[in-house]
C-alpha positions as CSV (number, residue, x, y, z in Angstrom):
1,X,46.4,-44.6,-54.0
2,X,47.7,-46.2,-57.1
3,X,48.5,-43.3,-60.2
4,X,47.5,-43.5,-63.6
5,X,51.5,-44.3,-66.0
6,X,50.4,-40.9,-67.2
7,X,49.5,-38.9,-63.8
8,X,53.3,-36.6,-62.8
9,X,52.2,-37.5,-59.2
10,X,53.5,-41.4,-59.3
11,X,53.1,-42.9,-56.2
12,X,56.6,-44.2,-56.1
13,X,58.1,-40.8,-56.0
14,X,59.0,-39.1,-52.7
15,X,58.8,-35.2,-53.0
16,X,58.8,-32.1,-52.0
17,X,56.2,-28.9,-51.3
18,X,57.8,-25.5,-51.4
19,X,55.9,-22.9,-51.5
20,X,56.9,-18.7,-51.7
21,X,54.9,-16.2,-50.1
22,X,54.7,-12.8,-49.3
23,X,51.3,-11.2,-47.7
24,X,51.9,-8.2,-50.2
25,X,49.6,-4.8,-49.4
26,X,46.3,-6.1,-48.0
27,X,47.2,-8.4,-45.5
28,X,49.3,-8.0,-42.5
29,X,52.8,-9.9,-41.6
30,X,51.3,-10.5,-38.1
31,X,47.8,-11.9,-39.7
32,X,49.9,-13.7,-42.3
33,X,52.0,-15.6,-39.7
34,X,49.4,-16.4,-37.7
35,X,47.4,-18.0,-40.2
36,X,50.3,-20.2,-41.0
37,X,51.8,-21.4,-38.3
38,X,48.6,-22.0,-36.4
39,X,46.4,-23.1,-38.9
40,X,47.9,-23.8,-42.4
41,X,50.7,-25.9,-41.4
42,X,49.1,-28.0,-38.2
43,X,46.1,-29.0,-40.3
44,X,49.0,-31.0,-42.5
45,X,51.4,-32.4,-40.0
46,X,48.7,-33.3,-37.7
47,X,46.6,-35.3,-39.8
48,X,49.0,-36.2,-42.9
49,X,51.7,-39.4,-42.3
50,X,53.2,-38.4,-45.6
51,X,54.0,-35.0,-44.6
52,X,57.9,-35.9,-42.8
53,X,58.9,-32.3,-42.3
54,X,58.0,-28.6,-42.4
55,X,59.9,-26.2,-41.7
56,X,59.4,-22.3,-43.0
57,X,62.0,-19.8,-43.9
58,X,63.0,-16.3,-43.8
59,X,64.2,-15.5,-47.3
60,X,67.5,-13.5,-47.3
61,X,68.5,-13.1,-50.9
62,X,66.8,-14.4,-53.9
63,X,68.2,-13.8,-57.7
64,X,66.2,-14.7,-60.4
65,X,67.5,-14.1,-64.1
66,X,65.4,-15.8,-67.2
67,X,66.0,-15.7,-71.2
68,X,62.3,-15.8,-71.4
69,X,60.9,-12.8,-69.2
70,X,63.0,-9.6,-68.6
71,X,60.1,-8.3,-66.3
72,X,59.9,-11.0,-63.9
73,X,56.9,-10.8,-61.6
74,X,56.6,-9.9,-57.6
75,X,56.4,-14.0,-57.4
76,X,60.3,-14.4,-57.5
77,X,60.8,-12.0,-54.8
78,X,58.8,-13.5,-51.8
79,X,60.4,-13.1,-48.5
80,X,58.4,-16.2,-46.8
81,X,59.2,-19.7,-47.6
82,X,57.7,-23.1,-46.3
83,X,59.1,-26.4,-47.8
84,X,57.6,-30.0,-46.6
85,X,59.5,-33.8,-47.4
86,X,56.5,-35.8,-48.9
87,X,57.3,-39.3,-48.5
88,X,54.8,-40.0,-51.7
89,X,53.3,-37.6,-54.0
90,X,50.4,-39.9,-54.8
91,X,49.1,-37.5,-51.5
92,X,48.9,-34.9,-53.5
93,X,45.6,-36.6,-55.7
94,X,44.2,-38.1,-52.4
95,X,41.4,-36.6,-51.0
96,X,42.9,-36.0,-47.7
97,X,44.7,-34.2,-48.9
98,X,43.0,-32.4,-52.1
99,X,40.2,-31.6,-49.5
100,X,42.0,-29.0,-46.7
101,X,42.6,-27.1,-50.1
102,X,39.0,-27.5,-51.0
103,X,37.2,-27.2,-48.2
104,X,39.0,-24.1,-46.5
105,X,38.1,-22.2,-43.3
106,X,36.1,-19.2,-43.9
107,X,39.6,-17.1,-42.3
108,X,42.1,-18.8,-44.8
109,X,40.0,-18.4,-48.1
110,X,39.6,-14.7,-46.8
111,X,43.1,-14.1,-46.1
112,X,44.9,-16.1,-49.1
113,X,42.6,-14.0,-51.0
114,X,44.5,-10.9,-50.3
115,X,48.5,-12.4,-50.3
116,X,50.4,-10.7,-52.6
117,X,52.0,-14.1,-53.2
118,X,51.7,-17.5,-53.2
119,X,53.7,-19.9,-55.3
120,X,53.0,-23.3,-54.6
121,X,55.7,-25.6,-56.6
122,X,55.6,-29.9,-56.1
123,X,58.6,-31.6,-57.0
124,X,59.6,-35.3,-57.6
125,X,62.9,-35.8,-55.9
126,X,65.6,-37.7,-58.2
127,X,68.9,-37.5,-55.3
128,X,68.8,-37.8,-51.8
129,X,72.7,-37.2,-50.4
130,X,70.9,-38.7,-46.8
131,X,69.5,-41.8,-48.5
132,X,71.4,-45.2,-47.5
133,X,72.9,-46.0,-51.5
134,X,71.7,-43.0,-52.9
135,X,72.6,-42.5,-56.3
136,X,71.1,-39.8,-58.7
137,X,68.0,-40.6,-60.7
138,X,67.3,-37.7,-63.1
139,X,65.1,-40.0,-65.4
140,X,61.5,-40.2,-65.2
141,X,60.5,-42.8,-62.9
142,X,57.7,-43.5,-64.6
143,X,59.7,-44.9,-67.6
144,X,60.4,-47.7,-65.0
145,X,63.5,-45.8,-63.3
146,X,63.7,-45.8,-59.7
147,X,62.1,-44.4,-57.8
148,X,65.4,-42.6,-56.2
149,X,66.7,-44.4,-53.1
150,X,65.5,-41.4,-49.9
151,X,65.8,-41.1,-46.3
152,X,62.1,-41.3,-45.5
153,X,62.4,-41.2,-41.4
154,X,60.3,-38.0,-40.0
155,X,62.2,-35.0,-39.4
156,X,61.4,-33.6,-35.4
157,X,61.6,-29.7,-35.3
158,X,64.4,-30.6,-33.1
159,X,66.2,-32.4,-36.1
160,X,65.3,-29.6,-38.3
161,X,66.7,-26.9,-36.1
162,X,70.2,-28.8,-35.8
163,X,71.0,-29.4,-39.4
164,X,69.0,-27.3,-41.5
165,X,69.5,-24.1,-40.0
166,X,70.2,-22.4,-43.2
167,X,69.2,-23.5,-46.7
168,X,69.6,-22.9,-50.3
169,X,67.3,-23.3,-53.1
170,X,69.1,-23.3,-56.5
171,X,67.2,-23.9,-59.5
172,X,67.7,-24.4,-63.5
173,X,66.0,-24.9,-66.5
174,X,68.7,-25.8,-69.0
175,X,68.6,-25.1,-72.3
176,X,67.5,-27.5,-75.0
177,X,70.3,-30.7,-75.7
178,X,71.9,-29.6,-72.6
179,X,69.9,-30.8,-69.5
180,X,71.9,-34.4,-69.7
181,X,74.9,-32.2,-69.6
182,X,73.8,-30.9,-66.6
183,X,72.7,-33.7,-64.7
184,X,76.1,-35.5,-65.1
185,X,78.1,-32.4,-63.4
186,X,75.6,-32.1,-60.6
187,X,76.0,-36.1,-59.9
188,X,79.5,-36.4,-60.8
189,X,81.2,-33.1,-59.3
190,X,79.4,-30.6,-57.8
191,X,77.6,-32.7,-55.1
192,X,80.8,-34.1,-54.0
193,X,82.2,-30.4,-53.7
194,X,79.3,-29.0,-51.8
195,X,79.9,-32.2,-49.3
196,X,83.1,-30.5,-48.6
197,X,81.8,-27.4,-47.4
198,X,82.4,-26.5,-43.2
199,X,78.4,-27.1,-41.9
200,X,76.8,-28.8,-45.1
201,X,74.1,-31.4,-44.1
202,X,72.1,-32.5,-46.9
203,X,71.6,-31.8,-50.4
204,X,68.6,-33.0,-52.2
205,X,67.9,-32.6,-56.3
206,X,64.2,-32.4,-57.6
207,X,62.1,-32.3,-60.5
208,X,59.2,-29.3,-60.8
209,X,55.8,-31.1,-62.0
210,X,53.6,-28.7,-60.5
211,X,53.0,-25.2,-60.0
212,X,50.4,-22.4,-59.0
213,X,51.0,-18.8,-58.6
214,X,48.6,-16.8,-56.9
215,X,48.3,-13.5,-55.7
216,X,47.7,-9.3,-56.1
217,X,51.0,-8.9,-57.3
218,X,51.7,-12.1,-60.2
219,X,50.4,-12.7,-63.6
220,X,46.9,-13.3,-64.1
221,X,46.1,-17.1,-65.1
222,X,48.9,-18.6,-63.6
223,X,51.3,-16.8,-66.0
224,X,54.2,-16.8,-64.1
225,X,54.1,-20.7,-63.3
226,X,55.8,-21.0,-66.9
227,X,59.2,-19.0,-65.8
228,X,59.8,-21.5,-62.5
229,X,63.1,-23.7,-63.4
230,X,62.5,-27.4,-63.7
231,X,65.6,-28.5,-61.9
232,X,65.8,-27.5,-57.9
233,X,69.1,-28.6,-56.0
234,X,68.2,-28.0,-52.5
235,X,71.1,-27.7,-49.9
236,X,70.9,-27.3,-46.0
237,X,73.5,-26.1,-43.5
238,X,74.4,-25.9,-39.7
239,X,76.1,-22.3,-39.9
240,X,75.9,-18.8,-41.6
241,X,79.3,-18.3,-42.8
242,X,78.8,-21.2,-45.5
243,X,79.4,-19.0,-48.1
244,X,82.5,-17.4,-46.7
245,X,84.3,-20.7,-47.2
246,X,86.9,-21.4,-49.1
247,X,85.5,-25.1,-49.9
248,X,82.1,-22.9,-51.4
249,X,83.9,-20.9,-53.2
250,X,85.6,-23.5,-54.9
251,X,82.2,-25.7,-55.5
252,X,80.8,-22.6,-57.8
253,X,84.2,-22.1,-59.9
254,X,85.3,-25.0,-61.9
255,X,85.8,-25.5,-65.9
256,X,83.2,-28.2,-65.8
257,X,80.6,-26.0,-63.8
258,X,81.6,-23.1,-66.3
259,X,81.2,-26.0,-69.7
260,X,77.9,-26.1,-68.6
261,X,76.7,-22.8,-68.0
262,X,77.9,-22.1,-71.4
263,X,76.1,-25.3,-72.6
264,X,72.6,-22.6,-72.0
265,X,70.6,-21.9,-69.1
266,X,67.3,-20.8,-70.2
267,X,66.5,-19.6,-66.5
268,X,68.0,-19.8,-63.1
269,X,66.7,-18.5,-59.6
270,X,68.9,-18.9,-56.3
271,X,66.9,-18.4,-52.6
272,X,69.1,-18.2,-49.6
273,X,67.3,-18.9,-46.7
274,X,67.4,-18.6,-42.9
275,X,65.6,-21.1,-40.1
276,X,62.1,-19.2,-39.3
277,X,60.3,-22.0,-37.4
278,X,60.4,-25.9,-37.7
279,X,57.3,-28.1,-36.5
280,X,57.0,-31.8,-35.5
281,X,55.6,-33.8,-38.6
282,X,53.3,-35.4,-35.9
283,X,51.2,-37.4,-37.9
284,X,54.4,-38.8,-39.3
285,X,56.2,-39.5,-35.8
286,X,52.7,-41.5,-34.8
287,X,53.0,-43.8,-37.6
288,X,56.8,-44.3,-37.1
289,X,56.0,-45.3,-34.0
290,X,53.3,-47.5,-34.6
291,X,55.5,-49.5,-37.2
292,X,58.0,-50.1,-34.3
């Protein structure tokens, strides 16, 4: 599966599928769910090693603000979310997997049809806070870089529903000359801060290479793929009160959190999310196993 220097999905790279969704006005919740968790998602984890989690999510606040677009689309609003660890995003030009998107069953390319969303982003990760070492790697690994050290062991649903109960998906793009800037005070302080807080469990950091927006109620052409932030800290949590703490509290207001923000923000979106349903990465498990 060996990428082209010039292809964004390097097969060195571990990294993440996220995608929003909401089944909008033509297509039932009941329908929509169905679909997913008894279709959509089984077809992956059954049959795809690289797939090492996937888990979806009930989204209970989202905030998306952008420089770019005051009239932001239905897309940053979707109250579904499904995120998968990809232990290598070369899978994402491999047949096997290219083809389940190709090849769909007369009931999904009906259904998906109707959604009123679905945003489909793929990241590269660059920090894993579970990975023996790890160490943040916000160049491209492609420029010889890394790849950024990860905690590649399958994640059961059972592993899922213990430490990633809750999660949060902040994400950036920071303004021209200040991204560096940026980078440094995630590594350097606000990690360390968030590692503090009662119930934190893992935080991750990606890179947005990809992205497809879809749907009744988003801009034609992929239109809105252009406003999604290029930088995703992804943070998950054992309890519901996260926020409440004083440790939180003090991760989100410091002078060198506030240096930056002033440094520019071109756009920023924040997705708090709730535990909907976690599945066994099957496929994954199987091949652990077999390497044993």
């Amino acid at each position: 599966m060996a990428q082209s220097s010039q292809s964004p999905f390097n097969e060195r790279d571990a990294g993440l599928l996220m995608v929003f969704a909401d089944p909008g006005k033509e297509a039932t919740e009941a329908e929509f769910h169905e679909w997913y968790e008894n279709e959509h998602i089984p077809l992956r984890t059954s049959t795809l090693p690289e797939f090492l989690s996937a888990a979806r999510y009930k989204v209970t606040s989202s905030n998306f603000v952008s420089s770019t677009d005051p009239n932001p689309s239905a897309a940053f609003k979707a109250p579904w979310c499904a995120y998968y660890t990809i232990s290598s995003n070369a899978l994402f030009t491999d047949s096997r997997y290219t083809d389940l998107r190709t090849n769909r069953s007369k009931r999904e390319g009906e259904l998906i049809g109707r959604l009123g969303v679905l945003d489909r982003r793929i990241y590269r990760l660059i920090y894993d806070s579970a990975a023996e070492g790890a160490i943040d790697i916000a160049a491209d690994s492609r420029d010889g870089i890394g790849p950024a050290p990860a905690d590649l062991s399958p994640q059961s649903k059972e592993d899922v529903e213990k430490n990633a109960t809750y999660a949060v998906a902040t994400s950036v793009t920071p303004a021209e000359g200040n991204k560096k800037a940026y980078d440094e005070w995630y590594a350097r302080e606000h990690v360390g801060m968030l590692k503090k807080v009662p119930g934190w469990k893992r935080t991750r950091r990606y890179e947005l290479i990809d992205a497809l927006v879809n749907g009744k109620d988003v801009k034609p052409n992929n239109g809105d793929a252009a406003e999604i932030p290029i930088c995703l800290g992804l943070h998950e949590y054992s309890t519901p009160d996260f926020e409440q703490t004083e440790e939180y509290k003090a991760a989100l207001d410091t002078p060198w959190r506030s240096q930056v923000i002033e440094g520019g923000i071109v756009r920023r979106e924040r997705r708090v999310m709730n535990l909907y349903h976690a599945f066994n990465p099957d496929s994954a498990i199987k091949a652990q196993g077999n390497s044993l």
